[in-house]
N, C-alpha and C positions, 0 to 999 in steps of 0.2 A: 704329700699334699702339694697344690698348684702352688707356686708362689712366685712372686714378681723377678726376674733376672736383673742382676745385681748392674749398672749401669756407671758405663764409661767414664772413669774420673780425665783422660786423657784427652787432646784436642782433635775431633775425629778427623779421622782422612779421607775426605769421598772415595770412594772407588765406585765406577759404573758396573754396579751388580747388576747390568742390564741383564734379565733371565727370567724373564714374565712370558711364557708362552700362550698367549691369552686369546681365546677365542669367543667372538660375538654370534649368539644366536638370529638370524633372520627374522626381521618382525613380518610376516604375515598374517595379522592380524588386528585390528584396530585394537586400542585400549579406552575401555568403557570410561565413561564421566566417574571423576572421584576416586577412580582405581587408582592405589597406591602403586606404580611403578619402579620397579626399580630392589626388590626383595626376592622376585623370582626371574629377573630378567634387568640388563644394565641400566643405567638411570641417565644415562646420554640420550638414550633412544628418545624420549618423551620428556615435557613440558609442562605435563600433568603434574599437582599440585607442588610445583616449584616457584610461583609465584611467576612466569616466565618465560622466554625460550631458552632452551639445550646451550648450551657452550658449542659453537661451530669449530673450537679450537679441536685441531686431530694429530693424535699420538701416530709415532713409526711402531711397529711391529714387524717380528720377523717369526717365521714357522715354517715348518715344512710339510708336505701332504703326503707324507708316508716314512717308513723304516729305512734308514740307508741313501736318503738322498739328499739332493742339497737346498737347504735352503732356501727362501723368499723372505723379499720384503710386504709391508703395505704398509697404508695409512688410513688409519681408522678413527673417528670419533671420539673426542675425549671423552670423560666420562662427566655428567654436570654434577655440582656441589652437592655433598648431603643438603637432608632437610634435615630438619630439628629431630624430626621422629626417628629419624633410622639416625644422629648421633648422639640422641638418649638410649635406642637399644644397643650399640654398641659399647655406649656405656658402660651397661651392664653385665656384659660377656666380654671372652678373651681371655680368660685363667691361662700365665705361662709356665707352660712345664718342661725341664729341664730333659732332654733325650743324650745329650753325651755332652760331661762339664770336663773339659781338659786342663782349663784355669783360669784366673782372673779374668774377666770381660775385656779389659785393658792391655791385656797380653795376648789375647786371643781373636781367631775370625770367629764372629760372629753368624753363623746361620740361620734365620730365621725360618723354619716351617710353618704355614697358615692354610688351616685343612674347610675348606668346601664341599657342601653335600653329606655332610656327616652328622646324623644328628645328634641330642643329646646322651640317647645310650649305643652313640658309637664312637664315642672320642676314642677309648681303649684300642679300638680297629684304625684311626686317626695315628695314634703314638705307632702302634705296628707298624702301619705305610709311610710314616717317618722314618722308622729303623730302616727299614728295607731298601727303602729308597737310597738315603744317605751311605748306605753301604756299597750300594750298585755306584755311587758318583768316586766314592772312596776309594773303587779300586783301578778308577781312571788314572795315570799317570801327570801331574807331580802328584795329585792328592793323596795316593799311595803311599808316599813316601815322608810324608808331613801331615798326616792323620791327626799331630798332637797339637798340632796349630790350631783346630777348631772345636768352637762348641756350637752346637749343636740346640736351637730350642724350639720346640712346638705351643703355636698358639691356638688355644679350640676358639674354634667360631661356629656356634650352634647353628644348625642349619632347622627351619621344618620339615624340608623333605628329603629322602636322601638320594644321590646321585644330583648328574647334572643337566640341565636342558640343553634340547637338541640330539640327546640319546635314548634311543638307535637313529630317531630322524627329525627335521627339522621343526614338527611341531610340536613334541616334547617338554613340554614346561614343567621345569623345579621353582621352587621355592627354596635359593639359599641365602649363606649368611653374606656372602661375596657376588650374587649372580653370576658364577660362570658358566657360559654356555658357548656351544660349537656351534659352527657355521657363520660366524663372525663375518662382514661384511660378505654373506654367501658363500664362504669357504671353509667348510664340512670341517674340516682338521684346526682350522685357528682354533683356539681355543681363549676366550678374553672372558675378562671378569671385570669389575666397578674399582676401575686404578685410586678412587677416594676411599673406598672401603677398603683398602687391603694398608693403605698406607695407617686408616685408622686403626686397624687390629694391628698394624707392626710395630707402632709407636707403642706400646703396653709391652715392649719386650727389651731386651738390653739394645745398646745403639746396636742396629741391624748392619751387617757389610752384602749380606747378601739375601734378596728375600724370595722367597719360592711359593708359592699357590698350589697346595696338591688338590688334586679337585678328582673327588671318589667317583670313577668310575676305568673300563674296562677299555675304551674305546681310546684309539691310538690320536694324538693330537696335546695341540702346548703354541707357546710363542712366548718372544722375549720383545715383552718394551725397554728399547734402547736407549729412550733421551728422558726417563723420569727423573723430576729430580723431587727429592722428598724432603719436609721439615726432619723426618726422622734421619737422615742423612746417607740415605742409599740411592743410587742414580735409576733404581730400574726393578724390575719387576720379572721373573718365572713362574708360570705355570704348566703342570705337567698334568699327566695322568697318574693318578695314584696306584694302579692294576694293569699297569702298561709296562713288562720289563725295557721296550727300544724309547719309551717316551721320557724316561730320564734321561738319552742322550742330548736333546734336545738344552737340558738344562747344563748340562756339560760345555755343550756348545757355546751358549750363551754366557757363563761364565768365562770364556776365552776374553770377551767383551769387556765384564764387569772388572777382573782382577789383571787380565795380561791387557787392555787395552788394545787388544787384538779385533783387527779387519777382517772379514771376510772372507775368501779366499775364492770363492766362486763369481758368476757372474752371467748375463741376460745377454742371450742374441748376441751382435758383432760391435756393439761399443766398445768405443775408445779414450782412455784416460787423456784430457788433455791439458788437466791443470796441472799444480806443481808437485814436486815431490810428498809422498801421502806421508804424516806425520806417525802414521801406527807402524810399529818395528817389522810389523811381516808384509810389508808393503813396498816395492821401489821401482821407479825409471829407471834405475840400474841397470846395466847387466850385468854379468861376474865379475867380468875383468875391471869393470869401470868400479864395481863396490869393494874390490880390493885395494885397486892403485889409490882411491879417496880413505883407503880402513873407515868405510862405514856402513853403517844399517848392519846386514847378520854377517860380516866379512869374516867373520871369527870361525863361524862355519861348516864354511863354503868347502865342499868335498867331505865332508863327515857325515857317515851313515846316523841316518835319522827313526828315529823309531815307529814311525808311517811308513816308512819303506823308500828304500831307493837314498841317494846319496843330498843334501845341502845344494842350492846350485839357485839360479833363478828361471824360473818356468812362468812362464806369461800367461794373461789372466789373472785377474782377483779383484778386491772390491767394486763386486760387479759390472767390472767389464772385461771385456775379451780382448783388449788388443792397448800396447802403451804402458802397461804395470805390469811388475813379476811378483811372483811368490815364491817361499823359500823352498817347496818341494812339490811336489805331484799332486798328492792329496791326501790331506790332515784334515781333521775333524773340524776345524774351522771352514771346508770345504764340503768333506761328505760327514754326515752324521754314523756313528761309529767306530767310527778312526781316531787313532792316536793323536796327539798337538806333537807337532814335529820340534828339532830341540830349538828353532828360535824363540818357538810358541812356548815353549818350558821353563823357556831362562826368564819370558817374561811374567808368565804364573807365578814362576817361584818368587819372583820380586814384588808382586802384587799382593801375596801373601804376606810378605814381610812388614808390607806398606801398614799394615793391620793387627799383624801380631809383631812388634818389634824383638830385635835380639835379645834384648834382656830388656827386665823392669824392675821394680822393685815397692813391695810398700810401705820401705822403709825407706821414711821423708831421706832425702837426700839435700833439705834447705835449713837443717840445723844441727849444731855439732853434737855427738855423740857421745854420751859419757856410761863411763864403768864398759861392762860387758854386756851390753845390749844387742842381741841376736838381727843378723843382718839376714834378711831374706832373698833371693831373686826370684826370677820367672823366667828361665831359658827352655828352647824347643830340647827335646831328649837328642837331637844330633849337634847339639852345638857345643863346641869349644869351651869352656868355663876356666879364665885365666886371673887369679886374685893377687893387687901388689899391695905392697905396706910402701909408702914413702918412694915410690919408681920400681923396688924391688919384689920381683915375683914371689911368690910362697907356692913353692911348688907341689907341699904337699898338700896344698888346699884345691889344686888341680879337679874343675869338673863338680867342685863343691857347691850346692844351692843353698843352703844357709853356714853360716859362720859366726863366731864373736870375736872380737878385738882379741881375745885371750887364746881363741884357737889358731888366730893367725899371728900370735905373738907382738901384736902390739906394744912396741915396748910402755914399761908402767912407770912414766916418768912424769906424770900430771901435765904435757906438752901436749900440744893438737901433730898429730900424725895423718898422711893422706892414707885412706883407705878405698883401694877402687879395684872393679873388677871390669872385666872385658869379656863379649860370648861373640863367636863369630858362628856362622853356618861354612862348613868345610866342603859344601858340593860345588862340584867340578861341574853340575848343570848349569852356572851362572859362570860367562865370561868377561862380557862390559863390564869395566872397571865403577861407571857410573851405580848400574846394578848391582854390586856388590856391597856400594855402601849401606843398603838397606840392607844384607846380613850380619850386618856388623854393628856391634851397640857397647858403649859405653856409658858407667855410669862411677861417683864418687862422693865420699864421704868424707868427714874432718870428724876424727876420733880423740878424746880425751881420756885417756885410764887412769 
């Protein structure tokens, strides 16, 4: 049965899950008097019954126009405020259903799926192109490797018709529960949907880190809005193709954004960086020599074969420009779509990950003392370190243990308060910055009475 996702007792940490590949359909066509807009088509376009004009406020987007290549930006339209009507029917839908629970909402990333174009007897086809998809993002590198970090949830959003407008061509009108439709600002591939509607269906779901828009159809196309920021507390927004295998790289990409805080790496014509140093880690006026003799930015590095190919180094060009900034390798998937995140782009995923799911947690209050043999629980990733002390001293046989009681770790039974604390560290060598590493590392402690 559908049921509500269990919600963040923790104090969230934004992260820009900028990863909305979101594409607007072309209006060629007038909207008749009293027509409801904005159910089978976005609700920026039109003015109609909103009491008003459109919000001239316009979102970044980024997409690209085919398999394998790199990126663009725009700026397009925000979307304008629901009306009463369409946030009394959203109301009423949005049942969240659980597609892969790894543990507590509070120790874990959070991913939100929100299916478009799906009707009501297709949610079941909705959870499949959940699974599928998230498995194709899975076996992207770090995700690969830290699979146990997230969960995973799907939200239905009943559509009336199914598939998306704008497919196979621009005059193509659906009826869904998100409006997403292609050829967004005239470009066939953007794919955008009603950035108010999608934030309403994701607030019904556990705090989101990352939210994705699958939007049922065949046809290649996505974008990620980059500067969202949401009540629900996620920066950003994906949309992909739901029967698209190369259209979840797109969402890949775009998560370089949301969790590594990762630039670009491509860039337009012969522009030249000419302001200060770019604040995102795979970005610098650097050159090698100068990013060593400072130990900063990816110095750690520099000369280390990278898993995009070819060695660490600085290569000019990236956040789109051509000339003034380097990047740490050739071409990484923050560059071209399909390729690997080269390892400075890893260390900083892996960290961004962490920012979400911390190294350890525990639901066992650690703000009052503990008495008799009350079962201590934690929540650590399956590659991490589990070190438990009594009083500064280790218990070595409790090594890698996730639950324990005072009696199993020998607490001694002397009616005194004892410290009891435990330490999880993540042991990859994919994370070098010392800064970085602090987020593998968690500590937590109690005051025991036997």
């Amino acid at each position: 049965m559908p049921r509500p996702a269990p919600r963040k007792s923790r104090t969230r940490l934004t992260v820009a899950a900028g990863i909305a590949f979101v594409a607007a359909l072309a209006v060629t066509a007038p909207v008749a008097a009293g027509q409801e807009w904005g159910d089978g088509a976005p609700s920026a376009r039109s003015d109609d019954d909103r009491g008003g004009s459109p919000s001239r406020d316009r979102v970044e987007v980024e997409y690209a126009n085919g398999p394998g290549g790199h990126p663009r930006h725009a700026r397009i339209p925000a979307s304008a405020p629901l009306t009463k009507k369409q946030q009394n029917k959203i109301k009423g839908d949005g049942d969240v259903v659980p597609i892969k629970e790894a543990g507590p909402a509070d120790a874990k990333v959070d991913v939100v799926f929100i299916g478009d174009g799906y009707t009501a007897g297709q949610q079941e086809d909705f959870h499949a192109d959940v699974r599928r998809n998230w498995e194709e993002v899975a076996k992207v590198e770090p995700y690969a490797q830290y699979k146990d970090l997230f969960n995973v949830w799907a939200v239905d959003a009943h559509s009336q018709d199914s598939g998306v407008s704008g497919d196979p061509t621009s005059e193509v009108r659906k009826n869904t529960a998100l409006g997403s439709y292609f050829w967004c600002d005239n470009m066939e591939r953007l794919l955008c949907v009603d950035e108010n509607k999608v934030e309403a269906y994701a607030s019904k779901a556990a705090d989101p880190d990352l939210v994705i828009v699958l939007s049922n159809t065949t046809k290649y196309g996505g974008a990620g809005y980059n500067n969202i920021s949401s009540p629900s507390g996620y920066d950003g927004i994906a949309t992909a193709s739901s029967d698209n295998a190369q259209a979840v790289q797109l969402v890949v990409h775009e998560s370089g954004h949301s969790f590594g805080k990762l630039a670009d790496e491509y860039w337009y014509g012969e522009g030249r960086h000419t302001g200060p140093e770019p604040t995102e880690p795979n970005l610098s006026t650097l050159s090698a020599e100068q990013m060593a003799a400072q130990r900063t930015k990816w110095y750690r590095w520099l000369g280390q074969d990278s898993p995009d190919g070819g060695k660490v180094g600085t290569f000019e060009g990236g956040g789109c420009c051509a000339r003034g900034v380097n990047r740490p390798t050739e071409n990484s998937i923050m560059r071209t779509l399909g390729r690997e995140f080269n390892l400075p782009g890893r260390e900083a995923m892996i960290a961004g990950f962490h920012k979400h799911a911390p190294a350890v947690t525990s639901t066992t209050s650690t703000n009052r003392q503990l008495r008799g043999d009350k079962r201590i629980r934690i929540e650590a990733s399956q590659k991490a370190r589990v070190r438990w002390y009594v009083d500064g001293d280790e218990v070595r046989k409790a090594r890698g243990e996730r639950s324990v009681t005072p009696g199993t770790l020998r607490v001694p039974d002397d009616g005194r308060t004892h410290a009891v604390t435990v330490r999880a560290s993540d042991p990859t060598e994919a994370v070098r910055d010392p800064k970085l590493r602090e987020l593998l590392n968690g500590t937590l402690k109690w005051n025991v009475q036997r």
